[in-house]
C-alpha positions in Angstrom: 0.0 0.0 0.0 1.0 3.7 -0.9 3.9 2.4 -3.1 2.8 4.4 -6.2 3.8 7.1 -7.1 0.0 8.6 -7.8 -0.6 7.0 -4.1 2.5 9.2 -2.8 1.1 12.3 -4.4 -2.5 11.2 -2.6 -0.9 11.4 0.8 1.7 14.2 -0.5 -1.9 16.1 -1.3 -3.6 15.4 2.4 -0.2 16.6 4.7 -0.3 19.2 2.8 -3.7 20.8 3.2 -3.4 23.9 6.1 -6.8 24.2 7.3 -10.2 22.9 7.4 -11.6 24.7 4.7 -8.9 24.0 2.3 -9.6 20.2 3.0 -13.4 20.7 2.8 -12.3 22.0 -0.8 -10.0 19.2 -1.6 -11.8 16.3 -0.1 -15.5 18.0 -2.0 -13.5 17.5 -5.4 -12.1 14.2 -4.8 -15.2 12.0 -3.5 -19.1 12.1 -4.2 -20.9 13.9 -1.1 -21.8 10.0 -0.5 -18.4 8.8 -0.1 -17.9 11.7 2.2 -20.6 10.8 4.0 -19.7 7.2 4.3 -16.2 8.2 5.3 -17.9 10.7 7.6 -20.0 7.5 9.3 -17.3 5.5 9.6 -15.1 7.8 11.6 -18.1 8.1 14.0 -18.4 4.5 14.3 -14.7 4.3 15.4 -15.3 7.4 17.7 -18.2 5.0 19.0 -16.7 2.1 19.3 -13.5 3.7 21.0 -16.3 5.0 23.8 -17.2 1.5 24.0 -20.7 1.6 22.5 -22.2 -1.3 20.9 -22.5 -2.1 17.4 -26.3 -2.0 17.7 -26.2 1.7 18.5 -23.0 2.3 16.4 -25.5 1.0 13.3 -28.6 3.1 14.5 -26.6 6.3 14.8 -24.5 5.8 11.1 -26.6 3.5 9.1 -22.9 1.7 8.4 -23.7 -2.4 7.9 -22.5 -4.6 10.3 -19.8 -5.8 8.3 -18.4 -2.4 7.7 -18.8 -1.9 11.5 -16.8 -5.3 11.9 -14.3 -3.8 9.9 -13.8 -0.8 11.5 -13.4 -2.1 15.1 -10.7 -4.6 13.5 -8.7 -1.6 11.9 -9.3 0.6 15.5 -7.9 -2.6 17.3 -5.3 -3.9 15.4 -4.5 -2.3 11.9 -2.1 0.7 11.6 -2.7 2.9 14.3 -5.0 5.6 11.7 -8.4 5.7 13.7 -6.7 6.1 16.8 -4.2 8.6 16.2 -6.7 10.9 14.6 -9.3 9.9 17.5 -6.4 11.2 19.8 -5.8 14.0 18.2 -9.7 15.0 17.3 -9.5 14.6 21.9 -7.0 16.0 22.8 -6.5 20.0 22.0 -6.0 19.5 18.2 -7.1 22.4 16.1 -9.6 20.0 14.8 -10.8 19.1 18.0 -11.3 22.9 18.5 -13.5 23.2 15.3 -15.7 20.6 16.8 -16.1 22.1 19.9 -17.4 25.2 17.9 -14.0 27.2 19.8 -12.0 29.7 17.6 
């Protein structure tokens, strides 16, 4: 994974976005509004299941199937380390984390 070179220039692209409105811009180009929003649900469903909260009320609060909720808790437990090191970040005083508290 990420050995291309277009796959470089993907993750070359994200790092080097400076704000949330310049990725709103790039990510609004680059997906459908219902890949964002399935990206969108699946982040919630790994904030979720980080807070311990079932996958019954993970799949009534994101619509996400099972399977993808499967998925997600395996990545959160055991896969590279992406869900929670934004999870700890979106928690812990990030600028993001500021955005979503509404704070300047």
């Amino acid at each position: 994974m990420w050995q291309t070179n277009k796959e470089k220039q993907l993750l070359r692209a994200m790092v080097a976005l400076r704000n949330e409105a310049e990725a709103a811009r790039f990510l609004r180009d680059l997906m459908t509004q219902s890949e964002i929003e399935e990206f969108a649900n699946r982040l919630q469903a790994a904030e979720m299941l980080s807070d311990g909260r079932s996958y019954t009320d993970v799949q009534k609060a994101t619509g996400l199937s099972s399977t993808t909720i499967a998925r997600v808790s395996k990545w959160l437990q055991g896969g590279e380390g992406g869900y929670r090191a934004i999870l700890n970040q979106l928690h812990h005083g990030s600028p993001i984390s500021q955005v979503r508290r509404g704070l300047p």
